[in-house]
N, CA, C and O of each residue as an XYZ file, in Angstrom:
800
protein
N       0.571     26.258     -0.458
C       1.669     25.306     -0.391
C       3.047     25.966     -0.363
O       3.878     25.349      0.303
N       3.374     26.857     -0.827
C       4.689     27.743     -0.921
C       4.816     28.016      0.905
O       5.791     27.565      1.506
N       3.903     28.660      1.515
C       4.350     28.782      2.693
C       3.876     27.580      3.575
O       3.426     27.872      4.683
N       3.925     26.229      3.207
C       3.565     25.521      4.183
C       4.079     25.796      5.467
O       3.387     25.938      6.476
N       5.801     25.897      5.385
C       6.262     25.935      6.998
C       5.318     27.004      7.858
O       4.827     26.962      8.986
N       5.309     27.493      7.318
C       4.526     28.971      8.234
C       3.209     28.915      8.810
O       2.850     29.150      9.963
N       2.468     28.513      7.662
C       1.078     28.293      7.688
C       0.549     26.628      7.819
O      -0.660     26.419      7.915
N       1.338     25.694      7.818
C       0.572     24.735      8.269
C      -0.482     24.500      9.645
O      -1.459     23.758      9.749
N       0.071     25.343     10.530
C      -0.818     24.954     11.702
C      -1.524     26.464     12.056
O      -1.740     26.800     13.221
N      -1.774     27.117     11.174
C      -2.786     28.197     10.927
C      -4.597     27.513     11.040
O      -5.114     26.508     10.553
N      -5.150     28.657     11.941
C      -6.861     27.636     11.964
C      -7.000     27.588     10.859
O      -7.456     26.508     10.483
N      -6.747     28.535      9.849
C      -7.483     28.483      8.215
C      -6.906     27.681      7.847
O      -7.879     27.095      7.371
N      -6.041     27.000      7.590
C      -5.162     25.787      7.232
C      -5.884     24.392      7.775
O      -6.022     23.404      7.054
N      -6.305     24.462      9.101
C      -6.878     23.752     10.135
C      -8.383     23.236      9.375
O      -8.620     22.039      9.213
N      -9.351     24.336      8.943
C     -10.303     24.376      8.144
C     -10.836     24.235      7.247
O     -12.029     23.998      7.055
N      -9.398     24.461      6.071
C      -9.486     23.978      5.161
C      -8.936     22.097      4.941
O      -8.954     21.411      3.919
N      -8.492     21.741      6.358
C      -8.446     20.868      5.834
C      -9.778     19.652      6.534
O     -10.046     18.503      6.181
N     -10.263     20.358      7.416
C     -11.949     19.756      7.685
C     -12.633     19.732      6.588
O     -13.341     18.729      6.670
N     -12.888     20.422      5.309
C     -13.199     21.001      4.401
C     -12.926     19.849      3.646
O     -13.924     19.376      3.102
N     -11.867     19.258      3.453
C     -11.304     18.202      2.404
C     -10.506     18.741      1.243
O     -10.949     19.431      0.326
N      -9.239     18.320      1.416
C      -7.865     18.495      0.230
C      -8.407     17.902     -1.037
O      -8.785     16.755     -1.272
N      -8.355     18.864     -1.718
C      -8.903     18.645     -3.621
C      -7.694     17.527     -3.751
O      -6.661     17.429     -3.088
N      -8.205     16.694     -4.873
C      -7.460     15.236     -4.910
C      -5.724     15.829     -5.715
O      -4.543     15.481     -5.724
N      -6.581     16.860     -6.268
C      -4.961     17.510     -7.324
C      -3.900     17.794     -6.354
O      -2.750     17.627     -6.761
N      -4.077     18.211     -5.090
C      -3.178     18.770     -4.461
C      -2.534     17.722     -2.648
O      -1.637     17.871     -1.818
N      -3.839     16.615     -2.918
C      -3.771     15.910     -1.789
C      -2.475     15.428     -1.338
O      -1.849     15.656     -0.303
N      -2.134     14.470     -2.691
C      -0.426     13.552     -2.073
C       0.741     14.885     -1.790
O       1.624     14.855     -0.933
N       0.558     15.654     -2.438
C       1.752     16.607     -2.064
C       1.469     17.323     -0.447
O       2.398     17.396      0.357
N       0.110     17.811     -0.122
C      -0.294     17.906      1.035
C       0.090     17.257      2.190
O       0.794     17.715      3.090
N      -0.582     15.792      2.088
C      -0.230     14.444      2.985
C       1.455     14.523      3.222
O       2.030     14.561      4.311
N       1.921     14.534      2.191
C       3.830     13.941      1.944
C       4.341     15.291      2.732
O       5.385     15.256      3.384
N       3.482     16.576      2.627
C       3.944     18.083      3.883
C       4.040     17.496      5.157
O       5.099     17.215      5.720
N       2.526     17.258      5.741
C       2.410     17.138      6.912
C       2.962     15.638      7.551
O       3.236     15.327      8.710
N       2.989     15.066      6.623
C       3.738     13.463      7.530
C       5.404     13.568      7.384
O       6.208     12.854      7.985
N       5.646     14.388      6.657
C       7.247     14.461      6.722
C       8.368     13.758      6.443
O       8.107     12.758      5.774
N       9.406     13.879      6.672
C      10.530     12.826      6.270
C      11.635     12.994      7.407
O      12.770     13.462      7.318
N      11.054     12.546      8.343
C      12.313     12.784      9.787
C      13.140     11.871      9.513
O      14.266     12.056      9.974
N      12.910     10.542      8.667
C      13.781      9.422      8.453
C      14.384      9.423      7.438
O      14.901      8.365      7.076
N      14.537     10.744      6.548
C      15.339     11.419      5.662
C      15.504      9.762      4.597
O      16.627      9.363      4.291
N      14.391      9.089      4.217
C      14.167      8.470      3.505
C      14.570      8.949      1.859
O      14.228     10.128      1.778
N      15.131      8.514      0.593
C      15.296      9.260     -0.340
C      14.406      7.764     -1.557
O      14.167      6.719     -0.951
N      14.179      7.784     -2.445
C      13.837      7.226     -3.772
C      14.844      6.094     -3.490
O      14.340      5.063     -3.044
N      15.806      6.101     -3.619
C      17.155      5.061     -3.847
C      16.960      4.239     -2.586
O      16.889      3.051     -2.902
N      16.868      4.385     -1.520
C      16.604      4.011     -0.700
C      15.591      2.733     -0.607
O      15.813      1.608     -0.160
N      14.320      3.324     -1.221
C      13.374      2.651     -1.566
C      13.332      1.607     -2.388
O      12.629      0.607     -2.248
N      14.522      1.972     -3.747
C      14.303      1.088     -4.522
C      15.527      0.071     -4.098
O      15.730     -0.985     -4.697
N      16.331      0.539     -2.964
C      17.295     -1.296     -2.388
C      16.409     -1.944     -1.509
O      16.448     -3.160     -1.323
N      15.474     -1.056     -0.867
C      14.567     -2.477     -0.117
C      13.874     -2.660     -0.708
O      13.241     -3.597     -0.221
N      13.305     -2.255     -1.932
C      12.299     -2.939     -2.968
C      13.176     -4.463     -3.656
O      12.688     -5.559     -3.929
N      14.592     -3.989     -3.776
C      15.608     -5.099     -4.442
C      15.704     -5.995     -3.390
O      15.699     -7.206     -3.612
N      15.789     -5.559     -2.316
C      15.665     -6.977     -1.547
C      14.376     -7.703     -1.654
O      14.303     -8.905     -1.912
N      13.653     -7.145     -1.504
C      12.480     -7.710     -1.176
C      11.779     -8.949     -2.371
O      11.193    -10.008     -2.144
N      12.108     -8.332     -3.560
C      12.456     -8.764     -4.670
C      12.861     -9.714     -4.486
O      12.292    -10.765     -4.780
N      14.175     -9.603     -3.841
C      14.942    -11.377     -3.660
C      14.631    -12.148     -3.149
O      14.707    -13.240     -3.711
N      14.148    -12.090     -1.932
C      13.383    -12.759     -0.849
C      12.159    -13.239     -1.464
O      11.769    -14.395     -1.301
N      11.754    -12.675     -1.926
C      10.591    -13.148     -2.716
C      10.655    -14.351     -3.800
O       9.933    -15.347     -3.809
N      11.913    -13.955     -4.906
C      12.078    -14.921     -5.805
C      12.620    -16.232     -4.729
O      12.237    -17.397     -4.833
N      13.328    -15.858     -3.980
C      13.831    -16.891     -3.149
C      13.435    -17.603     -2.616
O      14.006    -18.685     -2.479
N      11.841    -17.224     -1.864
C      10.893    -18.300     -1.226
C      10.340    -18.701     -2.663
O      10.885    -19.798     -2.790
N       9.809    -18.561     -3.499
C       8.977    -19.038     -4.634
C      10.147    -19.814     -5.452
O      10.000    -20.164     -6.623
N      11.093    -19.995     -4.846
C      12.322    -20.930     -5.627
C      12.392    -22.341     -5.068
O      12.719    -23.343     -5.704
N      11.935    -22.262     -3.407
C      12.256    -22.640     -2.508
C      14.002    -22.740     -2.192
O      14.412    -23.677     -1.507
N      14.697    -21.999     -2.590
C      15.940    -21.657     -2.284
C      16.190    -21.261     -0.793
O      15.288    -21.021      0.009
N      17.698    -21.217     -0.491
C      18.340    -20.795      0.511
C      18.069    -19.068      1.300
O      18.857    -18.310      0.734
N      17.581    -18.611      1.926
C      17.819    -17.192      2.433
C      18.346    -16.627      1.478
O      18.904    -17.154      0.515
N      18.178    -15.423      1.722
C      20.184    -14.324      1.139
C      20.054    -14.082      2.044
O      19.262    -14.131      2.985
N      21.272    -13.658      1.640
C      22.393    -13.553      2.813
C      21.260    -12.708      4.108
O      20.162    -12.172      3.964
N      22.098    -12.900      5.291
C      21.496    -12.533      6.407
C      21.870    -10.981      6.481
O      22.957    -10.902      7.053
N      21.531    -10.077      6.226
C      21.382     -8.499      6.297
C      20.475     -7.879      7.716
O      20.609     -6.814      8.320
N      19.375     -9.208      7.972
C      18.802     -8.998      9.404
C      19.328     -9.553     10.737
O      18.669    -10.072     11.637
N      20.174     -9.415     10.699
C      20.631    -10.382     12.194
C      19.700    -10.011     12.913
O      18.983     -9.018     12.794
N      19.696    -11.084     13.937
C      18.378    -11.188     14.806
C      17.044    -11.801     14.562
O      16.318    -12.316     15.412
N      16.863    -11.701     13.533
C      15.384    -12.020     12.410
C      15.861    -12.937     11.958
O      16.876    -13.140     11.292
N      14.553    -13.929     12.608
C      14.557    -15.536     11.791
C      14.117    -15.124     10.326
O      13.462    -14.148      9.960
N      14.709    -16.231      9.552
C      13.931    -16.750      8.425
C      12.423    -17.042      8.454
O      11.632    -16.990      7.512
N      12.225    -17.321      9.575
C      10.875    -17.790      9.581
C       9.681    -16.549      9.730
O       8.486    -16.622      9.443
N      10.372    -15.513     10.228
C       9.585    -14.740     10.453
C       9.599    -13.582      9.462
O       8.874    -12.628      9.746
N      10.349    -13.521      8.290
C      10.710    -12.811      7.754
C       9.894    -13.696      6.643
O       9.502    -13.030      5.684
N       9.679    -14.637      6.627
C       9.148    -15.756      5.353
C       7.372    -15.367      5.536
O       6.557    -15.242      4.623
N       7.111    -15.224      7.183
C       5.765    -15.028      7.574
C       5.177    -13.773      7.176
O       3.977    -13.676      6.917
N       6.214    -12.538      7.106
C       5.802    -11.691      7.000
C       4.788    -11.694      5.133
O       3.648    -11.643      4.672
N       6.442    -11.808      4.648
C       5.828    -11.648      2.846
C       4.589    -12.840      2.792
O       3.826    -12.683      1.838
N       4.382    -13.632      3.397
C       3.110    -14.513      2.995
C       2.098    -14.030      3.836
O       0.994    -14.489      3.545
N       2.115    -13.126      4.938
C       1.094    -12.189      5.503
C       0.586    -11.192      4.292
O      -0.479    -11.199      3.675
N       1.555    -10.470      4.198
C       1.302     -9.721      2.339
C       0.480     -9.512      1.738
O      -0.275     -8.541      1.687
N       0.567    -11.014      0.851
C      -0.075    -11.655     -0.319
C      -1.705    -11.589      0.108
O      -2.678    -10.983     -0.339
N      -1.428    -12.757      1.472
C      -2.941    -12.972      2.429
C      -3.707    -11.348      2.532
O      -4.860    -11.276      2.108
N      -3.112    -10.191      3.043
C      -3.734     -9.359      3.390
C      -4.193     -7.887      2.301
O      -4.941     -6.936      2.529
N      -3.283     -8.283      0.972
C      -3.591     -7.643     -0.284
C      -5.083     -7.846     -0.777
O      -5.931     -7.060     -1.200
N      -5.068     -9.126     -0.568
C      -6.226     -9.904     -1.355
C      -7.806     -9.170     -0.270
O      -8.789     -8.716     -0.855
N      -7.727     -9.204      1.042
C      -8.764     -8.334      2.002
C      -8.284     -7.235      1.543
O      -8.286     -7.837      0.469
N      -7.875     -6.225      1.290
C      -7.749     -4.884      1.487
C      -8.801     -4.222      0.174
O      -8.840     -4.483     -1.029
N      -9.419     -3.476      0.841
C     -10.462     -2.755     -0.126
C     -10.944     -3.840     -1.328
O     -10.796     -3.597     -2.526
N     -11.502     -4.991     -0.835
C     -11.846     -5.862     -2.014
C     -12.995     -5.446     -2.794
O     -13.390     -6.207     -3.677
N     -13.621     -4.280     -2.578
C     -14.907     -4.273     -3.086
C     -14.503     -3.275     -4.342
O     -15.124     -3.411     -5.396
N     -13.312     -2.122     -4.223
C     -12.671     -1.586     -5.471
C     -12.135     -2.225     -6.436
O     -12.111     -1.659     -7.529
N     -11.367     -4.024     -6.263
C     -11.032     -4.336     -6.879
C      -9.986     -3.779     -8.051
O      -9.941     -3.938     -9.271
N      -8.976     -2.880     -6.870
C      -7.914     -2.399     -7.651
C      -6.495     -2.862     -6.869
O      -5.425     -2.294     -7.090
N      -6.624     -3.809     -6.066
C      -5.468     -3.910     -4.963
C      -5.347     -5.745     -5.181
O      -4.486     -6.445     -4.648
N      -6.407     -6.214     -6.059
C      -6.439     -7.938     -5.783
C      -5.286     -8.209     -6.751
O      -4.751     -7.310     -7.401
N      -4.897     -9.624     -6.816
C      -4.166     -9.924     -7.799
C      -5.062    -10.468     -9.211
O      -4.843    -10.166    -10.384
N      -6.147    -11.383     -8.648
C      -6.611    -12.369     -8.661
C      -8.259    -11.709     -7.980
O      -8.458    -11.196     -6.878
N      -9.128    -11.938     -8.974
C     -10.573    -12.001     -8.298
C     -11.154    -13.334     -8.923
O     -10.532    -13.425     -9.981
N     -11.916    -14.296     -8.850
C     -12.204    -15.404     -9.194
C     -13.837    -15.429     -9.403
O     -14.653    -15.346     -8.485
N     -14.216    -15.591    -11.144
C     -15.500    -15.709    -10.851
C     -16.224    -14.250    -11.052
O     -16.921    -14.315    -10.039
N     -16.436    -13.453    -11.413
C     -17.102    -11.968    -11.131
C     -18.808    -12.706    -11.479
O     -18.986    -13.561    -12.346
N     -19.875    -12.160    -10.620
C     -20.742    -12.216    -12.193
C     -21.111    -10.842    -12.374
O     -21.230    -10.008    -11.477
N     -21.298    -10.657    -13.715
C     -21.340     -9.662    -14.042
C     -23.052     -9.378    -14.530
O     -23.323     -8.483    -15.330
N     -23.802    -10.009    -14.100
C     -24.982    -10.035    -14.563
C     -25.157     -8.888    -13.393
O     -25.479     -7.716    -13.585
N     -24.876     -9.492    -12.188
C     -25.239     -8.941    -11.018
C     -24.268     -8.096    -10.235
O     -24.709     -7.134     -9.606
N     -23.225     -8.322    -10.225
C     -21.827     -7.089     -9.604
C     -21.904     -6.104    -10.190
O     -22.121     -5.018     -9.653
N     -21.741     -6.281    -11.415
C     -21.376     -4.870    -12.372
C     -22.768     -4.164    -13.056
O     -22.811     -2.934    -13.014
N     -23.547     -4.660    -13.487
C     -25.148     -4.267    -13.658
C     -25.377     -2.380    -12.986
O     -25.481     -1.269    -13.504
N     -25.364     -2.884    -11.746
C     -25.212     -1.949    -11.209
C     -24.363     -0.189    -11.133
O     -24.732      0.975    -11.290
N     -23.193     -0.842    -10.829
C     -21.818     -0.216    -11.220
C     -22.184      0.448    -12.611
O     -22.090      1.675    -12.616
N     -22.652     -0.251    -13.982
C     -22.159     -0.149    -15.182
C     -23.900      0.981    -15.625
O     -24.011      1.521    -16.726
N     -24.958      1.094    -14.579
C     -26.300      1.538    -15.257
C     -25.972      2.983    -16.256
O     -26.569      3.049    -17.331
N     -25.243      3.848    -15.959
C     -24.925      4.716    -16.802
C     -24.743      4.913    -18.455
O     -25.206      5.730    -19.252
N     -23.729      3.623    -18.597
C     -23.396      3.231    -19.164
C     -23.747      1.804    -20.337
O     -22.968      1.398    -21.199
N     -24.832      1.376    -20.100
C     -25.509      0.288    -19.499
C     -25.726      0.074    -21.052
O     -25.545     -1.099    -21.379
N     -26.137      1.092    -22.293
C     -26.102      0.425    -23.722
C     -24.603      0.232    -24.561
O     -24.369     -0.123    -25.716
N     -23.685      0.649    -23.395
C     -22.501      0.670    -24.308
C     -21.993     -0.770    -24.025
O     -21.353     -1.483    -24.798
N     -22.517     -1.133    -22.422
C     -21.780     -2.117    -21.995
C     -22.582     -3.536    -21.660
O     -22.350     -4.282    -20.708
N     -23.543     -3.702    -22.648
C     -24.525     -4.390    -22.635
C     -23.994     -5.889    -23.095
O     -24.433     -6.877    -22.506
N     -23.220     -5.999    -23.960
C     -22.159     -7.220    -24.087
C     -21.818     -7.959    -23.015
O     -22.167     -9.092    -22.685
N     -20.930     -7.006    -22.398
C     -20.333     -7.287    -21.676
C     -20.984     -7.694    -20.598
O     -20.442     -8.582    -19.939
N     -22.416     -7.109    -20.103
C     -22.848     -7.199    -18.735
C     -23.833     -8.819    -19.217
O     -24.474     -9.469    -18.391
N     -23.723     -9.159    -20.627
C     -24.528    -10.874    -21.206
C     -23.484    -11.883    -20.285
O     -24.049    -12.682    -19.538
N     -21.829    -11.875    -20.312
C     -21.203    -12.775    -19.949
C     -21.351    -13.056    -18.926
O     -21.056    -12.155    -18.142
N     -21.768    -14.133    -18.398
C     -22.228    -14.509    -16.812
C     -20.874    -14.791    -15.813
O     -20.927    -14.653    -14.591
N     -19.820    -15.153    -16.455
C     -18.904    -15.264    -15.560
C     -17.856    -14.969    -16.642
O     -17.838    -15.432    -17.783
N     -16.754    -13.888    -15.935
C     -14.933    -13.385    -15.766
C     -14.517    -13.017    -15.520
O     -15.041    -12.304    -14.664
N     -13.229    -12.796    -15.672
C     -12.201    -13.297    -14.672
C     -11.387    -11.619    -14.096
O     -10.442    -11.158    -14.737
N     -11.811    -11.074    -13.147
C     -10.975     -9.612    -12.921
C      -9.245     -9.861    -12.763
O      -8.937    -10.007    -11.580
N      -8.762     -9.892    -13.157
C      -6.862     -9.996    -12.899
C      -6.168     -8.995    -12.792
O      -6.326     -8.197    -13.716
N      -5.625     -8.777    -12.211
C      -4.477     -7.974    -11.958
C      -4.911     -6.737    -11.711
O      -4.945     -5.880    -12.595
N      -5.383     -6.469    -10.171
C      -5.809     -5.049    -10.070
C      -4.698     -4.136    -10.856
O      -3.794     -4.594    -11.554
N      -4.968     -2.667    -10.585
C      -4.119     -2.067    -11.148
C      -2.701     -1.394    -10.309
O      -1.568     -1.001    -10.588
N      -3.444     -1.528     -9.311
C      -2.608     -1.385     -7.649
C      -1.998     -2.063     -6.990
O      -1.235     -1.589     -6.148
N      -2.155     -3.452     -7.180
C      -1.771     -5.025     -6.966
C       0.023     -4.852     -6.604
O       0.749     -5.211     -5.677
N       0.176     -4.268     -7.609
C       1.955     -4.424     -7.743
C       2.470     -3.392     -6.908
O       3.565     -3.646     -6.406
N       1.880     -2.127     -6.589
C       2.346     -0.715     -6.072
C       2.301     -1.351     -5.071
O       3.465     -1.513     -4.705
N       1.440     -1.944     -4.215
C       0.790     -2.255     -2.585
C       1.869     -2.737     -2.327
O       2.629     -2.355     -1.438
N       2.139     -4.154     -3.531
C       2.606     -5.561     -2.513
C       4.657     -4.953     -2.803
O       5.619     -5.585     -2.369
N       4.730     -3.745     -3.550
C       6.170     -3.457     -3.408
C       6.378     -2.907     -2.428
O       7.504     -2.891     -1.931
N       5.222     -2.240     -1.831
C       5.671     -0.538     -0.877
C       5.178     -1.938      0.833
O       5.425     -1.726      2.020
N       4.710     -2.783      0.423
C       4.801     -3.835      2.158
C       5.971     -4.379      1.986
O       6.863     -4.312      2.832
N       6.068     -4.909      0.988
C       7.610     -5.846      0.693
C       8.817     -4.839      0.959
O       9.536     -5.315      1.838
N       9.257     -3.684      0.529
C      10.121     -2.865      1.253
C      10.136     -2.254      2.115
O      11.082     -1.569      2.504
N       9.005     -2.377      2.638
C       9.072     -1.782      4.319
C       9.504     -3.093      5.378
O      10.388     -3.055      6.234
N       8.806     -3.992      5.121
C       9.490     -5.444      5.502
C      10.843     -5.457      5.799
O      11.176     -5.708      6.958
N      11.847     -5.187      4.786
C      13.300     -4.874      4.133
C      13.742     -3.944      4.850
O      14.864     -4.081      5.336
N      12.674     -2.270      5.209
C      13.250     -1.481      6.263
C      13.430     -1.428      7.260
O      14.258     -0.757      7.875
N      12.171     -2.609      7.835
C      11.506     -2.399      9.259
C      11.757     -3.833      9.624
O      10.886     -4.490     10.195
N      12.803     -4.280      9.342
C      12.908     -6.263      9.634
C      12.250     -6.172     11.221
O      11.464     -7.042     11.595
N      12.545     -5.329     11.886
C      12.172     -5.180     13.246
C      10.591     -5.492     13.489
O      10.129     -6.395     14.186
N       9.936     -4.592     12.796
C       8.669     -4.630     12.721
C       8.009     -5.287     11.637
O       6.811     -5.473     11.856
N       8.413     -5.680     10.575
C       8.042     -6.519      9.721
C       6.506     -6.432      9.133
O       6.033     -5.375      9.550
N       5.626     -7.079      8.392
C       4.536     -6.941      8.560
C       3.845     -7.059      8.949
O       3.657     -8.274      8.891
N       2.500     -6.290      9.848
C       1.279     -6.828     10.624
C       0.206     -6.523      9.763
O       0.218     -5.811      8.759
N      -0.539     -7.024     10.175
C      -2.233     -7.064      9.540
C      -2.505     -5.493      9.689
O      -2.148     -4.738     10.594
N      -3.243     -5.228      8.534
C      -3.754     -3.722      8.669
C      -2.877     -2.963      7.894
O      -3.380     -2.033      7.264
N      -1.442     -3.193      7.784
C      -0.629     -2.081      7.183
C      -1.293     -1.571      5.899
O      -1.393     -0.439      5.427
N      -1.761     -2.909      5.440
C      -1.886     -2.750      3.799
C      -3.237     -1.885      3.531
O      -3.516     -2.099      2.352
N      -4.233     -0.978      4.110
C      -5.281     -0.417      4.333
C      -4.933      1.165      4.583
O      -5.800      2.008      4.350
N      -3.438      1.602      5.138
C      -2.634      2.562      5.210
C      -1.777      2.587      3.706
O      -1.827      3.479      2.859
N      -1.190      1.652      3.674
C      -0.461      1.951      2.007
C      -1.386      1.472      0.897
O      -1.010      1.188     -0.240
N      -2.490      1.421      1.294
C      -3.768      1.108      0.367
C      -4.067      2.666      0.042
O      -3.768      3.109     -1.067
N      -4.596      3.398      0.921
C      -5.007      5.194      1.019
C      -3.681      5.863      0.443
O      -3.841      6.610     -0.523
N      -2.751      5.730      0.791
C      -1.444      6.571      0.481
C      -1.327      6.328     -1.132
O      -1.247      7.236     -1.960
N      -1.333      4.932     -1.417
C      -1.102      4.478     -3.046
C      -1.978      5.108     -4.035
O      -1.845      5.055     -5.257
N      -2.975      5.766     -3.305
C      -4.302      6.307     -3.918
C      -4.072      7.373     -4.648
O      -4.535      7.597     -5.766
N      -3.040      8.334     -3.753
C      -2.682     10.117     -3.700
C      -0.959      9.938     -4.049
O      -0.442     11.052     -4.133
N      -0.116      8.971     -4.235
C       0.949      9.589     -3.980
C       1.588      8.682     -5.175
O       0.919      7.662     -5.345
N       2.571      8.777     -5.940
C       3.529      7.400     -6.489
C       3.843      6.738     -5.625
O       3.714      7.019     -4.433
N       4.480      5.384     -6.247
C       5.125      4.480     -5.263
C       6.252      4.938     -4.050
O       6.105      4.676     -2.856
N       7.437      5.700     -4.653
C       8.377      5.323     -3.453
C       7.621      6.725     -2.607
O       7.666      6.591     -1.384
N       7.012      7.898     -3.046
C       6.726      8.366     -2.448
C       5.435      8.336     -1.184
O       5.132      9.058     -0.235
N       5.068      7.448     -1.612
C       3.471      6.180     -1.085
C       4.620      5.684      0.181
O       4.373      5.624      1.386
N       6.196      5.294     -0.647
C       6.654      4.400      0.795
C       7.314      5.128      1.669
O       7.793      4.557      2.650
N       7.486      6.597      1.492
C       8.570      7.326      2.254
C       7.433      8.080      3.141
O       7.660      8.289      4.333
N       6.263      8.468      2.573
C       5.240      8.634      3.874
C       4.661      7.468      4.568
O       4.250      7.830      5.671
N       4.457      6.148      4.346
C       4.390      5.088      4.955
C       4.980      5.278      6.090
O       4.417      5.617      7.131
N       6.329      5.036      5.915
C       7.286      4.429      6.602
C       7.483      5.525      8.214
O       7.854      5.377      9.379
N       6.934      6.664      7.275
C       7.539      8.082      8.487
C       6.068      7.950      8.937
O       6.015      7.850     10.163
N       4.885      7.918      8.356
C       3.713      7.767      9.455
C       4.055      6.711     10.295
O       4.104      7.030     11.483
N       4.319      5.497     10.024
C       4.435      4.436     11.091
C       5.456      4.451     12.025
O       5.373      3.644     12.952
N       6.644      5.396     11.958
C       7.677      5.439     12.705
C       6.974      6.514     13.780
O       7.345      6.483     14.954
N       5.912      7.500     13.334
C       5.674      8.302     14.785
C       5.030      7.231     16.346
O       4.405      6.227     16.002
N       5.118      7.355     17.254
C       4.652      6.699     18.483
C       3.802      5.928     18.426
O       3.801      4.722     18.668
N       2.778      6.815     17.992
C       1.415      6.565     18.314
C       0.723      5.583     17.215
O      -0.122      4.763     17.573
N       1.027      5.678     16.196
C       1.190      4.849     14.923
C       1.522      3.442     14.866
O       0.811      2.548     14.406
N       3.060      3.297     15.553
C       3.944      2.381     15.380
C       3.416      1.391     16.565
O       3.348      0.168     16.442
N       3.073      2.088     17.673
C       1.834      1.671     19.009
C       0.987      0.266     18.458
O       0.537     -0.713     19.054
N       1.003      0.596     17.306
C       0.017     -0.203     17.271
C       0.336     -1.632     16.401
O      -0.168     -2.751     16.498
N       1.201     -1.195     15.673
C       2.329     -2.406     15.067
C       3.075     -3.198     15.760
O       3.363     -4.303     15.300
N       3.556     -2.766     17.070
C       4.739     -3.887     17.842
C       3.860     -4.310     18.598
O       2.808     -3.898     19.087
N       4.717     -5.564     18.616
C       3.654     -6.341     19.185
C       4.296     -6.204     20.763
O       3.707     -6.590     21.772
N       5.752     -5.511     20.733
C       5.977     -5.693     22.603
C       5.304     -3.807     22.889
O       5.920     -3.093     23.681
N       4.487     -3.448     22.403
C       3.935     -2.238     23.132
C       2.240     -2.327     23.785
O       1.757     -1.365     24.382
């Protein structure tokens, strides 16, 4: 890592990363090679997190807009996006059950049984209750901040289906604003972003 510039596009570099990046060293890895051409900083992150914030309390108020900061961008589509969000948090990796807000119902006779056999005399209580309630993944809040301020960055591009499966993997390896400053610079390359607009 000291000589990344040098050695990133070395075959042994190349190999080791066919090989697979040890999880200790992954997000700092990833955050090398995807870069920051959009000279994105923390602060940054956290005013489109503050907007987004607002917009948010603002539809759940049923209140007025704020102020217009997007010219060009309806309300309506900016309203579609954050309720795309919510909708597409809830699909994203549902079977980890670390990204839901809300899971409804578990049974645990039969979901977790499984999951829990290791463990299975410690958690034998627990696996009697036939039905409760999973809440609040633990990821729930990281996801739906790092879509909600890209929303805020990208009014242009706003949210599409799928994003949240990209800042699903990133949220995995990296903190938040740093989860959103490689986001934002993976989706800004061509080939990436290709696939987000809808006029390409």
């Amino acid at each position: 890592l000291p000589n990344w510039e040098t050695m990133w596009c070395s075959r042994k570099v190349r190999d080791l990363w066919w090989q697979g990046i040890p999880p200790s060293v992954r997000g700092k890895v990833w955050s090398l090679a995807i870069g920051n051409e959009l000279n994105i900083t923390h602060e940054l992150f956290d005013i489109c997190l503050a907007r987004a914030k607002e917009r948010w309390r603002s539809l759940s108020t049923g209140g007025s807009e704020v102020e217009n900061e997007d010219a060009g961008f309806s309300a309506a589509d900016r309203e579609a996006s954050l309720e795309l969000i919510k909708l597409d948090i809830s699909r994203t990796f549902p079977n980890l059950c670390i990204f839901q807000q809300v899971l409804i119902f578990v049974d645990f006779r039969v979901g977790l049984q499984k999951s829990f056999q290791k463990r299975k005399e410690r958690e034998s209580t627990k696996l009697q209750q036939l039905w409760s309630w999973c809440l609040g993944g633990p990821y729930h809040d990281m996801l739906h901040s790092i879509l909600g301020a890209y929303t805020c960055y990208r009014p242009d591009v706003g949210y599409v289906q799928g994003m949240s499966f990209i800042a699903a993997v990133l949220i995995l390896n990296l903190d938040t604003a740093d989860a959103f400053i490689a986001f934002s610079n993976l989706l800004n390359k061509p080939c990436q972003m290709a696939f987000f607009r809808v006029d390409h």
